[in-house]
N, C-alpha and C positions, 0 to 999 in steps of 0.2 A: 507489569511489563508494558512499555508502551512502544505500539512499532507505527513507525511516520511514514506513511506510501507517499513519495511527494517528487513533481518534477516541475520544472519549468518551462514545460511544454502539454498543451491541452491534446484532450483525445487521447491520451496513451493506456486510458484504462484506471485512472486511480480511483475514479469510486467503485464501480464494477467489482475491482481487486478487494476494495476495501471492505465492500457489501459482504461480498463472498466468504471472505478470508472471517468478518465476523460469523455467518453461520456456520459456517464449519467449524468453528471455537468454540460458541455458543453449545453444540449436536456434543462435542466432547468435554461439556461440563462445565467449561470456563464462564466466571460468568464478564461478558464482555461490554464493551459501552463504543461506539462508533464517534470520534470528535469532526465537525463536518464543519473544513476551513475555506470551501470552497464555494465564493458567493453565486456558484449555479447552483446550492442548497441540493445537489442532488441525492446525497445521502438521506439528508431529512427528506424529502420529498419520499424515498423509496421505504423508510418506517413509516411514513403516514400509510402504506400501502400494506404492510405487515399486520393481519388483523386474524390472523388465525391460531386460536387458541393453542394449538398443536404445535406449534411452532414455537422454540425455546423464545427469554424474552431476549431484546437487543438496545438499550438506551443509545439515541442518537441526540447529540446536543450541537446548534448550529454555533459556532464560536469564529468571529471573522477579525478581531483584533491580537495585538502582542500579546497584551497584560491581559486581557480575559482568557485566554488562551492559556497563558501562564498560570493564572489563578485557578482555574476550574480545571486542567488537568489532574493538579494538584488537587483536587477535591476528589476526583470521580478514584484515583492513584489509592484512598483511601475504601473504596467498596466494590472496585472491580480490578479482576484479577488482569483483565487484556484490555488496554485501551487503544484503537485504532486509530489515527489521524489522520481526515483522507485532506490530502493537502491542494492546496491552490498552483494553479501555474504562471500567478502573475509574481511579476521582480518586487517584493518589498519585504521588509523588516520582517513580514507576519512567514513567510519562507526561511528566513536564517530562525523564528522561534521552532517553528515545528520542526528542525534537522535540530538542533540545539535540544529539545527534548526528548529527541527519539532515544529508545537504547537500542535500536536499529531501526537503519532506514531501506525502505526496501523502493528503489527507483524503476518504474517499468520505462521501459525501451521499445519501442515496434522493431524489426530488425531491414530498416533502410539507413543508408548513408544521410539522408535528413533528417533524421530522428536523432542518431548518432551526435551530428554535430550539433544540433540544439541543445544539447545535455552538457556542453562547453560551458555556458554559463551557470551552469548548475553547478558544476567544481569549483565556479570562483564565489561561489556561495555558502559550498560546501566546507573551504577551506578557511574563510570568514569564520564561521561557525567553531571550527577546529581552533582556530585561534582567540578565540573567545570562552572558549572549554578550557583549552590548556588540556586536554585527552582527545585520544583519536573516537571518532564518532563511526562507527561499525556501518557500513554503507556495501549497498549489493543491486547489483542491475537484475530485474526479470524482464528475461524476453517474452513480451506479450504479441499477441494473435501471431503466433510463431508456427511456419510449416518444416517439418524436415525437408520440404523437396526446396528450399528455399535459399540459395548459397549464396554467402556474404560474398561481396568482391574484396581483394586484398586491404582497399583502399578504406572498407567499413572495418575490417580486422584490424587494421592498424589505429585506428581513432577510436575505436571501440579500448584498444590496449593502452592508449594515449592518458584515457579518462581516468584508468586503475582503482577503477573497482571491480570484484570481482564478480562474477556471473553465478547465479544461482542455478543450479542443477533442475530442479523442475523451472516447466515452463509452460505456459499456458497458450494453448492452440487458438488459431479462430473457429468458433462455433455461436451458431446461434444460440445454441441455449443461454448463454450469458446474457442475451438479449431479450429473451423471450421470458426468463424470470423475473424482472424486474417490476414491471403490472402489479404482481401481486404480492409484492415486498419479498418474493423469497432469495434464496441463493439455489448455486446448481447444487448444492449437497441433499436437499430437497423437492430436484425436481426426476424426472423419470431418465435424462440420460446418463449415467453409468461412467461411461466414459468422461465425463468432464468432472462429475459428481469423484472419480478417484486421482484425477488432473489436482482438483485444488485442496481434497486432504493430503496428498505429495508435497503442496507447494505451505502447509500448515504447517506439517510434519517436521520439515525443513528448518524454517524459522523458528520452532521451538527447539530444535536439535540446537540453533545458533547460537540462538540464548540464553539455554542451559550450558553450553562450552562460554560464552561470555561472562555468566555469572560467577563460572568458577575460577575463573584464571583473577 
């Protein structure tokens, strides 16, 4: 299973998400491999920090072209069960491979009308890709550092409906713990707060719900 977290817009959470999303897979057995397309290497940087024996393992490999990209997913495809892609937010070729390989792509969103409409060019990317597949590429928005008390204006509703992808049911709050585990390579699923630690098994949960109904249709 490989799921591609990727936007065309920095800061919205895609390694965070990526990090996370592998220890929580990793904690329930999977064994997982993190692909890190993003030349602020922060993935790799955050397994150089993972040094605790206790801690399930997590292969991070830094991969910044098409065709390596291409190549070595296909390799890792053969010895791990979940490969994550945390993806870049710069406009080139190496963005249409990682949506083109995902068998879902999971796009985070902040929930403001700028975020919103920077993900405009992410459709004309997305649908590149779609037509290059000749099949529909399974594609979902997470709203990230998301508050309930927080209310879209009409104007982010309707652009947010414009994009048509659909919204993914969990969604990941702002907290600091996301930040504050990162030092020492871990995810919140290992660290003491609770509440965030059942936030991103929700949002695990989710996605294998997805693509298990993908696999079988």
């Amino acid at each position: 299973m490989i799921i591609s977290i990727t936007s065309l817009k920095g800061g919205v959470g895609k390694s965070t998400l990526s990090q996370n999303l592998a220890v929580c897979f990793a904690h329930m057995g999977y064994k997982v491999a993190i692909v890190d397309a993003d030349l602020n290497d922060s993935s790799e940087r955050w397994s150089g920090m993972r040094n605790n024996e206790d801690y399930p393992p997590i292969m991070v490999a830094s991969i910044d072209t098409p065709q390596a990209l291409r190549n070595n997913v296909k390799l890792l495809a053969r010895d791990y069960e979940i490969i994550i892609i945390d993806g870049t937010p710069a406009i080139s070729k190496l963005v249409s491979t990682i949506i083109l390989l995902g068998d879902i792509l999971v796009v985070p969103i902040k929930p403001s009308i700028y975020d919103i409409w920077a993900t405009e060019k992410f459709q004309d990317r997305y649908e590149e890709a779609v037509t290059i597949k000749g099949n529909p590429i399974p594609a979902y928005f997470l709203l990230n550092e998301y508050s309930e008390k927080m209310v879209f204006n009409q104007d982010s509703k309707d652009a947010l409906e414009d994009l048509k992808f659909p919204i993914l049911q969990s969604t990941i709050k702002t907290r600091q713990a996301y930040k504050e585990v990162v030092a020492d390579g871990m995810g919140v699923y290992e660290y003491s707060n609770k509440t965030a630690k059942k936030e991103i098994i929700q949002l695990a949960n989710e996605i294998l719900g997805l693509l298990q109904e993908l696999s079988s249709i």
